[in-house]
KOLGUDREN-682804 format. One record per residue (C-alpha): x, y, z. Coordinates in steps of 0.02 Angstrom, whole numbers, padded with zeros to 5 digits, always signed. Each point is the difference from the previous one (the first is absolute). Example, Ala and Ser with C-alpha at 12.3 -4.5 7.8 and 13.67 -1.06 7.14 Angstrom:
// residues 2
+00615-00225+00390/+00069+00172-00033/
END
This chain:
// residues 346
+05540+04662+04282/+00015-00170+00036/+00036-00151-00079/-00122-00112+00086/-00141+00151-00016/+00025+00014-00199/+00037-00162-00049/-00158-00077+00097/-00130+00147-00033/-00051-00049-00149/-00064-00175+00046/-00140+00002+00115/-00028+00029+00196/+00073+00175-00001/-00001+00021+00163/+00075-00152+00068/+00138+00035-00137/+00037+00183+00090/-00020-00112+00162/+00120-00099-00017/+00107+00111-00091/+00022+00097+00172/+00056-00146+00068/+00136-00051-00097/+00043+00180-00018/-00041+00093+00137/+00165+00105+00011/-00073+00099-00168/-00204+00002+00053/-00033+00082+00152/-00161+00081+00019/+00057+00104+00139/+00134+00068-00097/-00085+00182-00006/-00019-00005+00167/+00172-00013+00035/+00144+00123+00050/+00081+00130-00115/-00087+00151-00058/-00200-00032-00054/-00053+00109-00097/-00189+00028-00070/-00017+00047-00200/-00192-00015-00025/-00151-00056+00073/-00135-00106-00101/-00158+00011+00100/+00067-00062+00172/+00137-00071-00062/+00155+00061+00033/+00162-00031-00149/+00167+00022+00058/+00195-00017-00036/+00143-00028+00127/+00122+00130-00008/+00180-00052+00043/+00132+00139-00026/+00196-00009+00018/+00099+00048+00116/+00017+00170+00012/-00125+00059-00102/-00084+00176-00006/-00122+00068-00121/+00122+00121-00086/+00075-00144-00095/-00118-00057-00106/+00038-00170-00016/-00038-00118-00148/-00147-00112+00065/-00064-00182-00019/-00173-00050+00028/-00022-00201+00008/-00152-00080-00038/-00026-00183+00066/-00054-00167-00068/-00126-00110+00056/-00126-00027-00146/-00036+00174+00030/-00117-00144+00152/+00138+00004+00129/+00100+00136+00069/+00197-00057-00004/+00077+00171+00026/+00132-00066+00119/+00069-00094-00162/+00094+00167-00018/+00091-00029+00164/+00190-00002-00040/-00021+00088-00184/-00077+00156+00093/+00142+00005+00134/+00124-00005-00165/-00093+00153-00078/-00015+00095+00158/+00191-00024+00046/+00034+00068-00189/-00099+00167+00045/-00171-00046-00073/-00155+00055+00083/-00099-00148-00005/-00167-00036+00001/-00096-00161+00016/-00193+00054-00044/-00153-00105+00028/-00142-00024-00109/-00174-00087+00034/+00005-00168-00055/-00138-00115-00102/-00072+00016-00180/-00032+00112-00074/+00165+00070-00029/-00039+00163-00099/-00117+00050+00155/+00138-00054+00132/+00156-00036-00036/+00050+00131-00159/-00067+00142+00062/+00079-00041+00178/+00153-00001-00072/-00016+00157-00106/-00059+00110+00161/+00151-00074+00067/+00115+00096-00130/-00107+00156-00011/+00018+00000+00189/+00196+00007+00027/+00006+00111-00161/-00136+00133+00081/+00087+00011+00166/+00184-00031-00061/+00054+00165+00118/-00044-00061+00136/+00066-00194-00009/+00150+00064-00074/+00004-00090-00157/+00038+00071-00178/-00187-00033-00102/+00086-00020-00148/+00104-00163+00064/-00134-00109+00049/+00007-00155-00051/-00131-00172+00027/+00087-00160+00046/-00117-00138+00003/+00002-00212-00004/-00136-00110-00077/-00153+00077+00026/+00103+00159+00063/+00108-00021-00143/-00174+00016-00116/-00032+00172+00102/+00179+00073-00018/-00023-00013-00169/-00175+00038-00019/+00002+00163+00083/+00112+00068-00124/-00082-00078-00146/-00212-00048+00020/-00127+00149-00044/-00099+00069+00131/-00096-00097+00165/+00056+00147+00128/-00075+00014+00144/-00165+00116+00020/+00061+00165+00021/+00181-00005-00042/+00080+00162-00071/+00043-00052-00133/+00108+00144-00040/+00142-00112+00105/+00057-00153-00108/-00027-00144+00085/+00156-00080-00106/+00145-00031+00052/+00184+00032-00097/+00059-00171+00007/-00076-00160+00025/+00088-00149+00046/-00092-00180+00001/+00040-00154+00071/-00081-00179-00064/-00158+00105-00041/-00184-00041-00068/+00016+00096-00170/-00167-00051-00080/-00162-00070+00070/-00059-00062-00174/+00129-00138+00050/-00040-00026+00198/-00111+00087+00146/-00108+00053-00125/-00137-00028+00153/+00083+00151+00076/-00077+00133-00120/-00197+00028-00038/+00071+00083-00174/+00096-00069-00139/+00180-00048+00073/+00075+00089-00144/-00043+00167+00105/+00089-00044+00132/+00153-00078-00065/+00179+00086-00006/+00017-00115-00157/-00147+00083-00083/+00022+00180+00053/+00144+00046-00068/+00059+00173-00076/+00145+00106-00049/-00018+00086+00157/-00009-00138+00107/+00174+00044+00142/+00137-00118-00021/-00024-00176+00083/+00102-00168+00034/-00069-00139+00001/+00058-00162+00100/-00046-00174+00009/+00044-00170-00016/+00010-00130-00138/-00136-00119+00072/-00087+00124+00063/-00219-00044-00034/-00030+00182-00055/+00157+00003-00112/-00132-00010-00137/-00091+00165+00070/+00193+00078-00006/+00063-00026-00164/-00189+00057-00069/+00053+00143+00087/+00173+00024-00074/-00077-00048-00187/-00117+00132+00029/+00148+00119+00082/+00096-00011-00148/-00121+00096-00114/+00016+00159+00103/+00142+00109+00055/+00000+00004+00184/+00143-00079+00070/+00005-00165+00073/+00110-00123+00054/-00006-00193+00022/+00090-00098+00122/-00053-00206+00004/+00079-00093+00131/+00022-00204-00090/-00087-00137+00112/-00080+00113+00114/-00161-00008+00047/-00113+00130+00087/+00048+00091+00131/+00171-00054-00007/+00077+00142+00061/-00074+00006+00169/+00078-00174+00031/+00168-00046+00077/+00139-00069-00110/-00003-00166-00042/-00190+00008+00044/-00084-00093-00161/+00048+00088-00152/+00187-00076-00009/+00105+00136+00078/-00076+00158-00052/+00018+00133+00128/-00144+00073-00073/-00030+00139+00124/+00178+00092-00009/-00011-00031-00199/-00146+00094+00012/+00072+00130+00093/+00150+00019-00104/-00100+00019-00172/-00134+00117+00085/+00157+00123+00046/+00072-00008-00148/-00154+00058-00081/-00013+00112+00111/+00160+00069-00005/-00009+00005-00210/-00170+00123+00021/+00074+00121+00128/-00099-00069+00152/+00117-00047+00142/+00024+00104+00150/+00140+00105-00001/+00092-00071+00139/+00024-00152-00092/+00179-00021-00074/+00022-00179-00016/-00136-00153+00032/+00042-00072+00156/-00050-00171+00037/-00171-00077+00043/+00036-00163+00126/+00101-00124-00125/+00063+00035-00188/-00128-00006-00122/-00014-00118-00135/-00068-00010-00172/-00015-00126-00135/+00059+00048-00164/-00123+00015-00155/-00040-00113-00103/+00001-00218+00029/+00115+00023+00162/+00163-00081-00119/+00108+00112+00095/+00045-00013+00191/-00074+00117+00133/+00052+00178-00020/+00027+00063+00193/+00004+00171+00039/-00022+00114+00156/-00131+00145-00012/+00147+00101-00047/+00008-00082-00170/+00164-00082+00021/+00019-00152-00061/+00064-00142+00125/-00009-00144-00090/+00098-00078-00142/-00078-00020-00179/+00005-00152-00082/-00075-00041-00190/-00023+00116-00163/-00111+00161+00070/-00094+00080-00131/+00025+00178-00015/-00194-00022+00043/+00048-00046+00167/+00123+00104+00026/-00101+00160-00035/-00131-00078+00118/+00122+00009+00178/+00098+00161-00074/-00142+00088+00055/+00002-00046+00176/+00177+00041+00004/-00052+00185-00038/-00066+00028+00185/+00173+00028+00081/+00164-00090+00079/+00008-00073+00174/
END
């Protein structure tokens, strides 16, 4: 979601904020993006209007192998549709062997009428007709940012708001959630979005122990980093698992911005990458095909935990390290990057 969109929306003049948001950022906000190539496909109907997901597959794909599958869910306020945001972190998935989908949802308050259950149908859809888009149902995982990152995780973790007739028999969770910069509670911010307590339809407040594993990513001056670590308090009570990745200095959105961009150096978008297949890889949930990570368009970059007293750690989205080290690591640290190492060699 974007920077401009969330950082703005809570001051007044809505929509001159999403306005001018599509300005400045018109590469992630296209309206038209639906309309648009690739493989449109139609989940549900609400009234007359239609919901749908772009379907892009990899190359040489055929149902028989039941690929692992990602569906994305866009920010924008859960106001402004910015589903091309996805643009090069889709083409990364696909190239792995990831069906992916990018699904839409109808925008405006209130959420638990529009967005939520959106979303959900979403999940129950590719799980009910996993045959015939040749996906395995029991690799499905949501991938949202901002707003999106609130429904990734919310579909796996906020009670009920389906759609009217849904079988419910088909769970509209996913197995893995991963969640970029997200809006974890609306006690906090956007509580105008919801007509019922914000509690009800916060990740942070809906947790269980059966809640499917999640990471969660965002940066140190992010404005919803309050929302987050409620969320993580709250996580910490339960046994689900869930992982925490915060990116020092970085703002929102970070990771759909170049290097160098504002957030002093942080490559944000293949640091993203790299942690999200590493958590994949840990939970069993990469295709097949994929041996070792290949790289995204430049090596990605991370900051290390903690007050930033050691250099930049660099790394490719093999996990290798490229850079020297300089200063006293704490075995903190170093357990933080050993991880990453743990998707593969170059």
């Amino acid at each position: 979601m974007a920077i401009v969109g969330l950082l703005l929306m809570a001051a007044s003049g809505f929509s001159q904020q999403i306005s001018d948001f599509n300005a400045s950022f018109s590469y992630l906000c296209d309206d038209n993006y639906f309309n648009k190539g690739d493989s449109l496909l139609t989940f549900r109907t609400v009234g007359s209007t239609p919901l749908r997901m772009r379907r892009i597959r990899p190359a040489g794909w055929n149902k028989s192998k039941r690929l692992p599958v990602i569906i994305m869910y866009f920010g924008g306020g859960w106001s402004g549709d910015c589903a091309g945001e996805f643009k090069w972190m889709k083409d990364y998935y696909v190239a792995q062997g990831f069906v992916v989908f990018i699904a839409e949802y109808r925008l405006g308050a209130p959420i638990e009428q529009k967005a939520i259950p959106d979303s959900k149908a979403a999940v129950r859809w590719v799980r009910a007709n996993a045959d015939t888009l040749g996906i395995d149902p029991q690799k499905i995982i949501s991938y949202g940012s901002s707003a999106g990152g609130h429904l990734a995780a919310a579909v796996g973790t906020v009670k009920g708001y389906e759609l009217t007739g849904e079988n419910l028999a088909i769970s509209s969770r996913p197995n893995c959630m991963v969640s970029l910069w997200p809006v974890m509670d609306l006690t906090k911010s956007f509580g105008n979005m919801t007509s019922v307590d914000p509690k009800l339809v916060s990740p942070a407040w809906a947790l269980s122990d059966t809640v499917p594993p999640i990471l969660v990513m965002t940066g140190g001056n992010d404005p919803y980093m309050s929302g987050v670590q409620q969320f993580n308090t709250n996580a910490a009570a339960y046994k689900f698992e869930h992982q925490y990745k915060e990116f020092p200095n970085a703002g929102h959105d970070f990771g759909f911005r170049p290097v160098g961009a504002t957030d002093k150096g942080n490559a944000g978008e293949d640091s993203t990458i790299a942690w999200s297949m590493a958590f994949l890889k840990e939970r069993g949930l990469l295709p097949a095909q994929v041996t070792a990570i290949g790289r995204v368009k430049k090596d990605a970059r991370a900051f290390p935990a903690g007050t930033g007293a050691e250099n930049l750690r660099y790394f490719t989205v093999q996990g290798r390290l490229l850079g020297p080290r300089s200063g006293a690591a704490t075995s903190a640290k170093r357990s933080a990057f050993a991880r990453t190492a743990a998707i593969g060699t170059p």
